[in-house]
Backbone bond lengths (Angstrom), bond angles and torsions (degrees), N, CA, C in turn:
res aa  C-N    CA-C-N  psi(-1)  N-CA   C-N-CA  omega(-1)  CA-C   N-CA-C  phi
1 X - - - 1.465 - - 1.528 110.06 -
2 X 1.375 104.88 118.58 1.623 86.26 158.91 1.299 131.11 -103.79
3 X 1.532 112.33 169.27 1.204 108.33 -169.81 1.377 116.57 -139.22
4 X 1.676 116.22 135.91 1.575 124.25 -176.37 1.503 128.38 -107.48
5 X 1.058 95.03 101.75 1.964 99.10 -176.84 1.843 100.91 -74.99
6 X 1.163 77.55 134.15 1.714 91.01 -179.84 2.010 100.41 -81.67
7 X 1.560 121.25 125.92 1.446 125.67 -161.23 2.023 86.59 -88.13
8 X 0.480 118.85 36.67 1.782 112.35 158.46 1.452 109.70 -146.68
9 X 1.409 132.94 5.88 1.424 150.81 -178.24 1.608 93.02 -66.44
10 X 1.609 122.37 124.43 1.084 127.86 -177.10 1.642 136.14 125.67
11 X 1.103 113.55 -150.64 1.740 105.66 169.03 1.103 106.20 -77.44
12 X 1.268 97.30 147.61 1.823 99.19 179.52 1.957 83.91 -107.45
13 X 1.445 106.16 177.21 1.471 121.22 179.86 1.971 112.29 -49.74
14 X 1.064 93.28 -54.66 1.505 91.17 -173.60 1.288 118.56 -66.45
15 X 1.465 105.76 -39.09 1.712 109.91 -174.96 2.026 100.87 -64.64
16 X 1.375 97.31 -52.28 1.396 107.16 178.83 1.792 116.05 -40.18
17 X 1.432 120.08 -46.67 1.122 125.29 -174.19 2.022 92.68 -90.70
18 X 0.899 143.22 -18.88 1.174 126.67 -157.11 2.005 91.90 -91.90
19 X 1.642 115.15 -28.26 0.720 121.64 -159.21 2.193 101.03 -95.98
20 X 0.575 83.14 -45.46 2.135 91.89 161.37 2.097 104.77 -51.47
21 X 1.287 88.37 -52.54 1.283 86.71 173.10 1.675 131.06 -59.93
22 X 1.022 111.93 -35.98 1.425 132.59 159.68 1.387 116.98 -53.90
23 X 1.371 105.90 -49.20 1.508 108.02 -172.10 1.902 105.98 -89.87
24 X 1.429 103.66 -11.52 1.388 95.77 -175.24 1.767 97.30 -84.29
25 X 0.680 111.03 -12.08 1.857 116.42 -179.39 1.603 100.47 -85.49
26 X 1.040 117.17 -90.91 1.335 103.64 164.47 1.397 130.65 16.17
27 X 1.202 110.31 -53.42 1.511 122.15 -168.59 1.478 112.60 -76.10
28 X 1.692 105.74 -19.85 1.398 103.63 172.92 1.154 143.81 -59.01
29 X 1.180 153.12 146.07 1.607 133.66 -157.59 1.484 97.19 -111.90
30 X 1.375 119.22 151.56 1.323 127.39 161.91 1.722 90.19 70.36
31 X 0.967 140.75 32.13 1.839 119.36 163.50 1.184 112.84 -160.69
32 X 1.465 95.46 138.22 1.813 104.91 -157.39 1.300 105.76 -75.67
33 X 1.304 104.49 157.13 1.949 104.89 -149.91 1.864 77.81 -120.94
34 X 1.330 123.10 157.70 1.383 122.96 175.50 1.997 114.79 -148.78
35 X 0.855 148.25 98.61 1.740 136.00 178.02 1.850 97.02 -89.39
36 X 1.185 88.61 127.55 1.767 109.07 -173.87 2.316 81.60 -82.33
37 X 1.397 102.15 97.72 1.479 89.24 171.46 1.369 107.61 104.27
38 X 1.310 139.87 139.97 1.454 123.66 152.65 1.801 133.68 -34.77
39 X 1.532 120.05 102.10 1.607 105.96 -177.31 1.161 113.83 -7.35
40 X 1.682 96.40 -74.76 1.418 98.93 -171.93 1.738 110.97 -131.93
41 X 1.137 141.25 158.65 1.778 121.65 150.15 1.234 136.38 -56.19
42 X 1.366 91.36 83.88 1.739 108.51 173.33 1.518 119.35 -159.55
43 X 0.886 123.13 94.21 1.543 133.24 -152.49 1.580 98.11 -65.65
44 X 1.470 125.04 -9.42 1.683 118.21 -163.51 1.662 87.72 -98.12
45 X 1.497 118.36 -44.70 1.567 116.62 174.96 1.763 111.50 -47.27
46 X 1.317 93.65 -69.62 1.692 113.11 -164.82 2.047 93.29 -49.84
47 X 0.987 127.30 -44.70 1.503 138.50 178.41 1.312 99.04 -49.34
48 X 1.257 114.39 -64.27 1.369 106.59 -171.56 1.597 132.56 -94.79
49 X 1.279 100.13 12.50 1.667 109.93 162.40 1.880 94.99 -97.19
50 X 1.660 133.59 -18.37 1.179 108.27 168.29 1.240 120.17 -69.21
51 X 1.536 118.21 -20.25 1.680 116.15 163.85 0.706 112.70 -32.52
52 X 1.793 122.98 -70.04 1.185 141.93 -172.08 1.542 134.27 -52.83
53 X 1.072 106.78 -5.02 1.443 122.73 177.61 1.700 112.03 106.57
54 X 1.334 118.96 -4.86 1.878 132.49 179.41 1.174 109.20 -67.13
55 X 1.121 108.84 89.89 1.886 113.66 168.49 1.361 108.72 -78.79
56 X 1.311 105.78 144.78 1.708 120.91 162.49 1.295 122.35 -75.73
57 X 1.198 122.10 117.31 1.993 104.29 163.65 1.226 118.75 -111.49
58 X 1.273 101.62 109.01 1.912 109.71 -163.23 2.080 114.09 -86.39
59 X 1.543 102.35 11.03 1.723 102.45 170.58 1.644 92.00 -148.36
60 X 2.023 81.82 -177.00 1.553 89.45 168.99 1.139 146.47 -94.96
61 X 1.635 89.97 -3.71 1.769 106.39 -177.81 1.360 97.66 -86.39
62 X 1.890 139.54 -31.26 1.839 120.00 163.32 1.351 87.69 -41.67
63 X 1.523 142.34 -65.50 1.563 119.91 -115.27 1.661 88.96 -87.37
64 X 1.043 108.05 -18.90 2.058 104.33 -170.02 1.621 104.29 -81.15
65 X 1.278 97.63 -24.94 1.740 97.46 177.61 1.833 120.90 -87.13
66 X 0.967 88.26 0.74 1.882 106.46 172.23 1.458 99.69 -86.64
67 X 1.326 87.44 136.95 2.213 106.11 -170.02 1.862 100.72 -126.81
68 X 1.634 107.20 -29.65 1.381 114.69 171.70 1.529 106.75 -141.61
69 X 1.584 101.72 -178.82 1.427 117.26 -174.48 1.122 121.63 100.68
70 X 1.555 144.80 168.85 1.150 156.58 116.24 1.472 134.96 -17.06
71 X 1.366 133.54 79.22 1.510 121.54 159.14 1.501 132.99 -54.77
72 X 1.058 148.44 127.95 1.402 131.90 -141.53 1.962 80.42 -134.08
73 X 1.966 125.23 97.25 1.308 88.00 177.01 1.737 110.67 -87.63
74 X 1.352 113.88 161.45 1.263 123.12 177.36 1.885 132.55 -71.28
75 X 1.234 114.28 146.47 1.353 78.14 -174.19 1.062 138.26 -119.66
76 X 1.719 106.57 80.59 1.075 148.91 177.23 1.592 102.28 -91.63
77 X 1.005 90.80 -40.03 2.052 118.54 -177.82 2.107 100.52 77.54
78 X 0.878 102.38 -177.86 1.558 121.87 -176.91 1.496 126.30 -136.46
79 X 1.385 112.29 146.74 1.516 100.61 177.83 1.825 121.99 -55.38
80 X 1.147 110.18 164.01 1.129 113.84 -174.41 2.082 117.92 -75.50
81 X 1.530 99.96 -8.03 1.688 99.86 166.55 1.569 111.73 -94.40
82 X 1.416 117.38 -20.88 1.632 120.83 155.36 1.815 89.00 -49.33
83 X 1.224 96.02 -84.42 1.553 106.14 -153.69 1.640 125.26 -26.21
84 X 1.226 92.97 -12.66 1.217 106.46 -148.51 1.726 110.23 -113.89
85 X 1.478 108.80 -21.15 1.336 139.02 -177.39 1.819 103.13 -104.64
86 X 1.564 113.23 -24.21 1.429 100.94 162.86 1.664 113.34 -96.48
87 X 1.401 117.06 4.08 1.453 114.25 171.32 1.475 112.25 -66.48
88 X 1.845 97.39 -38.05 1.946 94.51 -150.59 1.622 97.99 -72.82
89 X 1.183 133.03 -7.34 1.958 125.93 -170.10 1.056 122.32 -127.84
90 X 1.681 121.91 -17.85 1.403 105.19 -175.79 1.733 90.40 -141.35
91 X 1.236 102.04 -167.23 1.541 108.33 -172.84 1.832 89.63 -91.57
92 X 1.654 103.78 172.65 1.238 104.16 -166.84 1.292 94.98 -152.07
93 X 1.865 118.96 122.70 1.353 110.86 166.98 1.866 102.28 -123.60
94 X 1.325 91.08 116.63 1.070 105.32 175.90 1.537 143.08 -39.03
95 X 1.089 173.85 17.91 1.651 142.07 -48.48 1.541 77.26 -159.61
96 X 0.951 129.52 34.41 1.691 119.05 -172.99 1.641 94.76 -99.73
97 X 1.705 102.28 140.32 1.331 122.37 -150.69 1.918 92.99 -77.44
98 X 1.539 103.69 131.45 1.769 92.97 -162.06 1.349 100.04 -70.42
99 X 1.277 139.94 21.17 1.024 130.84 -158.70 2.149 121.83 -131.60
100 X 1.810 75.38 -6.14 1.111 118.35 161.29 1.618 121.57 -90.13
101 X 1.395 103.01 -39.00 1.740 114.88 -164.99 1.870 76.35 -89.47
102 X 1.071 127.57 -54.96 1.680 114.22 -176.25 2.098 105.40 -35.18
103 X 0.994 110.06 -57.23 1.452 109.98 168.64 1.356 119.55 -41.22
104 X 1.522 113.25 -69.93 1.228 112.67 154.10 1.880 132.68 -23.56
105 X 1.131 105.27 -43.12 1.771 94.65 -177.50 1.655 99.54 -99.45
106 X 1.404 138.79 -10.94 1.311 154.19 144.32 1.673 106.12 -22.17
107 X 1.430 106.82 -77.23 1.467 131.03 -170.04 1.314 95.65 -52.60
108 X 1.558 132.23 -81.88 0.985 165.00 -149.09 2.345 88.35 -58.28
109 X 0.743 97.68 -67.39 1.597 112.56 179.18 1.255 105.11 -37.56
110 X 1.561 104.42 -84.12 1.420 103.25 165.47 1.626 151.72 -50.99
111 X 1.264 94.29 -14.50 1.435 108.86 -164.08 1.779 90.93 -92.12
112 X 1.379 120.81 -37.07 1.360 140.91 171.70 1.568 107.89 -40.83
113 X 1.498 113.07 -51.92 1.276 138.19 169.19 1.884 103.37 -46.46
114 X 1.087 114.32 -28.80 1.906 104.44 -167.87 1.772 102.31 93.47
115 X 1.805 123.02 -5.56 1.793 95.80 161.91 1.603 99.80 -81.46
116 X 1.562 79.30 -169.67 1.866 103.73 -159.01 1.386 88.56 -120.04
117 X 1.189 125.72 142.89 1.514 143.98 -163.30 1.045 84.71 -109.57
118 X 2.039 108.02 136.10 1.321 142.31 161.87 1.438 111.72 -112.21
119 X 1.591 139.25 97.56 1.326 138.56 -155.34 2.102 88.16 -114.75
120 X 1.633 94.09 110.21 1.483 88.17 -173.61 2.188 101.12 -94.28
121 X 0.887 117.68 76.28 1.474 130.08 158.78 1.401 124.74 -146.25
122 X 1.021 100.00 -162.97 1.820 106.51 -168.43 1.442 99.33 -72.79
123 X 1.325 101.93 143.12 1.725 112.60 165.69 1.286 123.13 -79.33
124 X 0.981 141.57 132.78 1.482 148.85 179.69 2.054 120.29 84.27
125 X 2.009 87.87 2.16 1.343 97.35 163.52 1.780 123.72 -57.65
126 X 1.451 131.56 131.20 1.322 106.64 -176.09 1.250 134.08 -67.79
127 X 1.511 98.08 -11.70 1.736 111.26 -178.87 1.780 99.85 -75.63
128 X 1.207 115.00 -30.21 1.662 123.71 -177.03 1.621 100.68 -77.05
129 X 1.297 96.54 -50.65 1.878 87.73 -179.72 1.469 105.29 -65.96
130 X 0.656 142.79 -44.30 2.097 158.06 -173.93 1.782 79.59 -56.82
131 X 1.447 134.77 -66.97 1.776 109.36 -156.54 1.774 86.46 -85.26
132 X 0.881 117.23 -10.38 1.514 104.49 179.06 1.715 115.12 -52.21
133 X 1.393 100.24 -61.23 1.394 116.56 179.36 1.701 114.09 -71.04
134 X 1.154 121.04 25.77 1.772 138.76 164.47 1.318 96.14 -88.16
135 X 1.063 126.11 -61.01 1.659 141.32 -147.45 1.950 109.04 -56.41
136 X 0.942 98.53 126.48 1.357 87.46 -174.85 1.956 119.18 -86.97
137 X 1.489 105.63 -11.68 1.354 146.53 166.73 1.328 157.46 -93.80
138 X 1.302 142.74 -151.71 1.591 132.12 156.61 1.502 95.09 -64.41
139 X 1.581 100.70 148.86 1.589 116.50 166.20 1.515 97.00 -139.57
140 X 1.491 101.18 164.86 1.626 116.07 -169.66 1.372 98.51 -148.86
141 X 1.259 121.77 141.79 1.287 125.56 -173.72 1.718 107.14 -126.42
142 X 1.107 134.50 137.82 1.537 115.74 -160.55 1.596 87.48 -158.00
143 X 1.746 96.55 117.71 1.949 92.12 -178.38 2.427 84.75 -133.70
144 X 1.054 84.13 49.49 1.803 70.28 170.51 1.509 110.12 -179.62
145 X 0.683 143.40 170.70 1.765 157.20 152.90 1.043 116.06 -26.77
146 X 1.554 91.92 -51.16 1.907 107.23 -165.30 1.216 107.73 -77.06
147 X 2.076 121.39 -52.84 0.935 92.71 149.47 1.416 172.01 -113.09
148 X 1.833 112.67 57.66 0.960 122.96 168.62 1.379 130.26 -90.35
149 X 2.122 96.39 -14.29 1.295 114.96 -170.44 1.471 107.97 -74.62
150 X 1.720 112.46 -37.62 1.435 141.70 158.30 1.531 142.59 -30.55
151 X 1.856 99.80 -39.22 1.352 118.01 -168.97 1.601 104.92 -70.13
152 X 0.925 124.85 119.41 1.583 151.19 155.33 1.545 117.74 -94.24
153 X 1.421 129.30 101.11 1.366 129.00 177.82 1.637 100.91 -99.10
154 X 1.360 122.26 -179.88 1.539 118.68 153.55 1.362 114.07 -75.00
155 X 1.651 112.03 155.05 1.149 132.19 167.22 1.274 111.28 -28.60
156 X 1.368 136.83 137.57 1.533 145.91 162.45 1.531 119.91 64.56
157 X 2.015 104.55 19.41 1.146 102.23 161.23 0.963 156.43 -69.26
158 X 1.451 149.02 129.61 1.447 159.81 -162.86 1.214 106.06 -71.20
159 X 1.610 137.47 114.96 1.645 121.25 -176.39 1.825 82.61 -114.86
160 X 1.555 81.81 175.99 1.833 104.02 155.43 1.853 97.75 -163.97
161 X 1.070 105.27 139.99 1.348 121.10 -155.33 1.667 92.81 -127.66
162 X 1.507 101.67 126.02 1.324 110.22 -177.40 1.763 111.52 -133.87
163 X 1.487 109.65 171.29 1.659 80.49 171.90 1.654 94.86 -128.47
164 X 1.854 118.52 169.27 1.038 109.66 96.37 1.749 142.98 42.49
165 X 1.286 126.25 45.44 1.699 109.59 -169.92 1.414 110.41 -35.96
166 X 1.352 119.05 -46.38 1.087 118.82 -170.15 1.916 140.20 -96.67
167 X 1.509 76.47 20.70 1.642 98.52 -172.60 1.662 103.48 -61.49
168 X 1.245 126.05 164.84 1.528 144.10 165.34 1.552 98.47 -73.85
169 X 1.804 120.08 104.96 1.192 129.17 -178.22 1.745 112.48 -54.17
170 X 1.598 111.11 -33.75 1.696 118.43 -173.39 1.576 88.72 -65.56
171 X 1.316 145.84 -83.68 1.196 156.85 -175.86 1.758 110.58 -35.16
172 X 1.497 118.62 -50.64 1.348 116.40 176.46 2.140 101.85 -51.67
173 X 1.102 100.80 -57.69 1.665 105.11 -178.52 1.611 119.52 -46.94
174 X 1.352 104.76 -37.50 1.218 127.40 157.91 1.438 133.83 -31.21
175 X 1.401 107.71 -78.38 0.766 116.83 136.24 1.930 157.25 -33.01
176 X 0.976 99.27 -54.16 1.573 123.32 168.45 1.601 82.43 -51.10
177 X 1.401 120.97 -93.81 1.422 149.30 -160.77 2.042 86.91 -19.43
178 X 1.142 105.40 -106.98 1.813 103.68 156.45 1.684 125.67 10.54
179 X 1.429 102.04 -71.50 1.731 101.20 171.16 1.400 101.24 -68.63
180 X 0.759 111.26 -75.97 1.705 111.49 -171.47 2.242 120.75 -34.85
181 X 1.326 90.36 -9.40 1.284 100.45 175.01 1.441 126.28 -102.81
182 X 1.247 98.94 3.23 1.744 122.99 168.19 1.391 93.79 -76.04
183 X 1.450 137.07 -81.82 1.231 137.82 -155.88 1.713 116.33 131.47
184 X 1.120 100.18 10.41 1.462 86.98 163.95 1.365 129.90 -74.12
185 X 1.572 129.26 177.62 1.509 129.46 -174.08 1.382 84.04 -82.02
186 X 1.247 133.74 128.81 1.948 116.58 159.03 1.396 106.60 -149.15
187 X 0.992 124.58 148.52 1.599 137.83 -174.40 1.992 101.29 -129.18
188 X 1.536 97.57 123.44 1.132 111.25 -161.88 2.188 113.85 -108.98
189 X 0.928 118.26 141.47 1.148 113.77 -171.91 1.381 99.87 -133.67
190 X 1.431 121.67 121.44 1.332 123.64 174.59 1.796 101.81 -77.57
191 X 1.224 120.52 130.97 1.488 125.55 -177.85 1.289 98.55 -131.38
192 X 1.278 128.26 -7.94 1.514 112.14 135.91 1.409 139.85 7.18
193 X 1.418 153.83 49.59 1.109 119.96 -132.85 2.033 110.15 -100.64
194 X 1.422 101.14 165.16 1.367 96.67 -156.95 1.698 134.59 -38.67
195 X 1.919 90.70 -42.53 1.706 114.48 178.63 1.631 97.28 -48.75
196 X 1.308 104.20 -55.29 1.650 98.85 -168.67 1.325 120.80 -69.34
197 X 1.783 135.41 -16.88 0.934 134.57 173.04 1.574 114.65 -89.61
198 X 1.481 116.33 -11.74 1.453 117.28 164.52 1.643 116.20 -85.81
199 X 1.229 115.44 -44.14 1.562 124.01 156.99 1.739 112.88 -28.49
200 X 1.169 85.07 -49.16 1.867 87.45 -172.83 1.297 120.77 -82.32
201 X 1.438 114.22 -39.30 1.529 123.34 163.06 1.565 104.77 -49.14
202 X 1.157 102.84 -60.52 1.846 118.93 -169.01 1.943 102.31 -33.63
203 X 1.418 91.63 -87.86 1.489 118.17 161.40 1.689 123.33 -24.46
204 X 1.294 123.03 -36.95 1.263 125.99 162.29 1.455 123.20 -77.21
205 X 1.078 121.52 -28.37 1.836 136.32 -163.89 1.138 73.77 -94.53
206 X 1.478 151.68 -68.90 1.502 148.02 -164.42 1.565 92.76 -45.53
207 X 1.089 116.98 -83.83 1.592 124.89 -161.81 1.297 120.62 -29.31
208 X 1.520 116.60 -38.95 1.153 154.21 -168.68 1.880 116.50 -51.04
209 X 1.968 73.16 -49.98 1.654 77.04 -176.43 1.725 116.77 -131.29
210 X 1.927 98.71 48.11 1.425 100.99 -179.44 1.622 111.02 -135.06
211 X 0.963 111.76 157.81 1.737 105.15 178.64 1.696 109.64 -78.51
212 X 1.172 135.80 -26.53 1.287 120.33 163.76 1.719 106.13 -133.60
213 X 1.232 84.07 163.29 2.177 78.52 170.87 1.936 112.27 -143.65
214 X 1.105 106.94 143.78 1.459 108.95 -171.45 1.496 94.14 -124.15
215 X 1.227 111.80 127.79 1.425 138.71 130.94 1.211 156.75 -79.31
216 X 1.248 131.22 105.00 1.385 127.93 -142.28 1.782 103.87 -111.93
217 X 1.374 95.35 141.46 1.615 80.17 -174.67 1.663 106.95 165.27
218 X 1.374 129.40 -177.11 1.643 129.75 -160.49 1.479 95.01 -99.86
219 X 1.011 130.97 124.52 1.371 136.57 -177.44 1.689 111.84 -50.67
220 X 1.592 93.78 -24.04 1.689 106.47 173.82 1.503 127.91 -91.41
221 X 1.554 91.04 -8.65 1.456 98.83 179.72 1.492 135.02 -56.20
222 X 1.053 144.49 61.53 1.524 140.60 173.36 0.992 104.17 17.56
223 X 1.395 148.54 -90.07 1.461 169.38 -61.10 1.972 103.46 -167.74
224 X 1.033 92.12 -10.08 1.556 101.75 -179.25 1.733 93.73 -108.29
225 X 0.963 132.33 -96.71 1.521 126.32 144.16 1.438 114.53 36.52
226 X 1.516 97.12 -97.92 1.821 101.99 157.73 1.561 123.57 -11.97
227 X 1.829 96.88 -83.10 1.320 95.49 173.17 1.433 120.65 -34.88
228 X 1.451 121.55 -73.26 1.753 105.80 -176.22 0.950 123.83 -49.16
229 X 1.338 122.89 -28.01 1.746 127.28 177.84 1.253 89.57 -39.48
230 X 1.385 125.03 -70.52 1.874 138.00 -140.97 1.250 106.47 -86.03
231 X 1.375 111.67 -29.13 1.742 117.60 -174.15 1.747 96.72 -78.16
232 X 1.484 120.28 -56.21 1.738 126.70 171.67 1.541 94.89 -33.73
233 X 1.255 125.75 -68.25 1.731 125.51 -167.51 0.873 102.28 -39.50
234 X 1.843 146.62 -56.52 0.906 137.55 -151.33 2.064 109.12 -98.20
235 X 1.027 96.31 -63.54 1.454 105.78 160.24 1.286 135.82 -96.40
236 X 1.731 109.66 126.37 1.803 111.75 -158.17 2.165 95.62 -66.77
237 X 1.537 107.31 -31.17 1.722 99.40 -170.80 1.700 101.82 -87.44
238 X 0.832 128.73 73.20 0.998 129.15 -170.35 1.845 90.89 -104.90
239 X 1.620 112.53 156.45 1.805 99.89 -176.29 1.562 93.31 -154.90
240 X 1.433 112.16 148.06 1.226 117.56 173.55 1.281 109.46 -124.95
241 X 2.065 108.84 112.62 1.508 95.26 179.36 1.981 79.94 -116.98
242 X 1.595 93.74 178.89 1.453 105.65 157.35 1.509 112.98 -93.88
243 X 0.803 122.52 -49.57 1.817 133.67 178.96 1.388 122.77 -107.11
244 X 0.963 129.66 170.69 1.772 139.79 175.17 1.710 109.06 -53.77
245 X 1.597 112.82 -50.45 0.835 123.92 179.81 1.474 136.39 -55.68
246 X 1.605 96.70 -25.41 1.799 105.39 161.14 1.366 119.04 -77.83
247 X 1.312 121.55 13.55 1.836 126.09 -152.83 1.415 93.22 -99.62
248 X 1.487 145.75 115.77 1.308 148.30 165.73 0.777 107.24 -68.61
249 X 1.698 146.05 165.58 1.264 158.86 120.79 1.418 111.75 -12.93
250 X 1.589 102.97 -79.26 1.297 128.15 178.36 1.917 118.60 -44.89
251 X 1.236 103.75 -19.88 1.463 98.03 169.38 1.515 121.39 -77.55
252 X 1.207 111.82 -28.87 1.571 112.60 -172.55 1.836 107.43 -109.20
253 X 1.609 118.94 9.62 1.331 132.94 172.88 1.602 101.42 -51.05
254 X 1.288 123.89 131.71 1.483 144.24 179.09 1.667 103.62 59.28
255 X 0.630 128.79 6.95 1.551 141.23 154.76 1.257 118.23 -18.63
256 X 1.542 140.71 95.77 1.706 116.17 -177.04 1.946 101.32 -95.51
257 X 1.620 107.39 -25.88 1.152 110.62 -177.08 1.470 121.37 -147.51
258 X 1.257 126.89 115.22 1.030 126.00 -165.52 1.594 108.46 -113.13
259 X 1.339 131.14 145.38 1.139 153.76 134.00 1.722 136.64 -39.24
260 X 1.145 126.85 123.79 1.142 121.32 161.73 1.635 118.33 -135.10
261 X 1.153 95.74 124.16 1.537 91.74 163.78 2.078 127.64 -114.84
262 X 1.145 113.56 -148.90 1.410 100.79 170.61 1.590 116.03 174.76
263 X 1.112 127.36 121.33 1.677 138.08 -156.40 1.393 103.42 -68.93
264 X 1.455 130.90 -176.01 1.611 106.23 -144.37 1.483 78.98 -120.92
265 X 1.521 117.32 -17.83 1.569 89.26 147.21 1.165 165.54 -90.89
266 X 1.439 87.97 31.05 1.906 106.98 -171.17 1.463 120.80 -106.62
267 X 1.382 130.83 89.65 1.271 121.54 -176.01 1.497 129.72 -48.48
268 X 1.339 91.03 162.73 1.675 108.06 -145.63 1.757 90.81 -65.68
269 X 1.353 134.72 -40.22 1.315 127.44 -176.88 1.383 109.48 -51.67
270 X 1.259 129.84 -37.52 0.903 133.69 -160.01 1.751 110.17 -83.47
271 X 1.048 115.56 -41.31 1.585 124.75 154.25 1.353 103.57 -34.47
272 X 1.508 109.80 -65.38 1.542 116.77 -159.71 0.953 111.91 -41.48
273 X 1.519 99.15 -65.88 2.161 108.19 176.14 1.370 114.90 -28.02
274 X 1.411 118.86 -57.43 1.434 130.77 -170.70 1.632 114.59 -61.97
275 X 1.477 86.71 -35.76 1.888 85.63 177.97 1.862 118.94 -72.35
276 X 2.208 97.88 -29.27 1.296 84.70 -144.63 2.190 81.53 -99.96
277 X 1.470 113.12 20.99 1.017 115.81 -173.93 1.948 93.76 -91.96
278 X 1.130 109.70 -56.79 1.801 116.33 175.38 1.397 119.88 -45.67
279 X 1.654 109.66 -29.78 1.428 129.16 -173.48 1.469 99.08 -72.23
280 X 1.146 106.59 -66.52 1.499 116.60 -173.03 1.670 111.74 -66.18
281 X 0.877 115.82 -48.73 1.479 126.83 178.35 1.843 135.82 -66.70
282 X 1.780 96.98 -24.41 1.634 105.30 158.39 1.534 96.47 -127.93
């Protein structure tokens, strides 16, 4: 059997640095270490910085009841009244993906201006709630057809349309194309960011031309997600495990060439296993 590792499969820059950052705290002795949110989506990372002493704080009443310690933010990033409520008590290391916080002063800019923010990703994503809370105004969140086919603003509104880093670039255009065919004034900014639009290209041209394809990645991951969306289009065996251990037999049976790819929050060991488990195993 052979087998093709996709060469952008893995951490992408931000997760990579958001996730060093985590572990470089960690190392501190005597001071409570905290991530407002999961670092990142990957339950084998986030697991093993709780070894380490890295607690999660999953609301706002943990973070208001903290008097000491370390906030670690994730980089997903957070709205700016989080941000702003973990400044006044504890120390704060930032880890929010810059490419994310670029969105962030985007929203915030414009929205300052009097347009109305169009945020094209998933709703209730935290990286979507995090540029949500930039906005100084109306926000709109738009992850489908329907609702772009749907969106109704007032008369003579001002948009700016952002995405998502990790949205599916064919679908973001998609979209846009749709709003923009209503007639509003709107000025559009692809926030897309590059890792994720080469990941996805990468990952599809792979799919394209293999008999099965595996994706590795946090079942919660945004950006992992994606990938199978695009990898399924192209190839019907397409499989989403997080670890080696979800990998059947039966998925890669008559197999001459298989695929792998991997979401940018899934470390590279963890790929490895998967690659050097198929290697060894057909």
């Amino acid at each position: 059997m052979e087998v093709i590792v996709a060469k952008s499969a893995g951490f992408c820059f931000g997760v990579e640095r958001a996730v060093k950052s985590a572990y470089d705290e960690a190392g501190r002795e005597n001071e409570k270490i905290y991530t407002y949110g999961p670092i990142i989506h990957n339950e084998q990372v986030t697991n093993d910085l709780a070894k380490k002493g890295v607690n999660i704080i999953n609301s706002l009443e943990e973070l208001e009841s903290l008097d000491s310690g370390t906030v670690i933010m994730r980089a997903h990033g957070v709205s700016k009244s989080v941000y702003d409520k973990i400044s006044k008590n504890v120390k704060v290391v930032d880890a929010t993906c810059p490419f994310v916080s670029k969105i962030h002063r985007i929203v915030n800019e414009e929205s300052s201006k009097g347009k109305h923010i169009i945020i094209i990703g998933n709703d209730g994503h935290p990286e979507v709630e995090g540029i949500k809370g930039w906005a100084v105004g109306k926000t709109f969140v738009i992850s489908s057809e329907q609702d772009a086919l749907e969106f109704a603003d007032e008369m003579g509104a001002s948009l700016c349309i952002v995405s998502q880093t990790t949205f599916n670039v064919k679908k973001f255009h998609k979209l846009v194309e749709i709003i923009e065919k209503k007639g509003y004034n709107s000025s559009v900014v692809n926030t897309i960011c590059d890792a994720t639009s080469k990941r996805q290209a990468e990952a599809g041209q792979l799919a394209s031309r293999v008999d099965a394809m595996i994706v590795v990645g946090g079942v919660h991951s945004s950006n992992t997600q994606k990938l199978y969306e695009i990898c399924k289009n192209e190839c019907s065996k397409t499989y989403l495990i997080q670890t080696v251990d979800d990998l059947q037999d039966f998925m890669l049976a008559g197999c001459n060439v298989v695929g792998i790819t991997a979401g940018a929050s899934t470390p590279n060991n963890i790929t490895e296993e998967v690659q050097n488990y198929v290697r060894r195993k057909f």
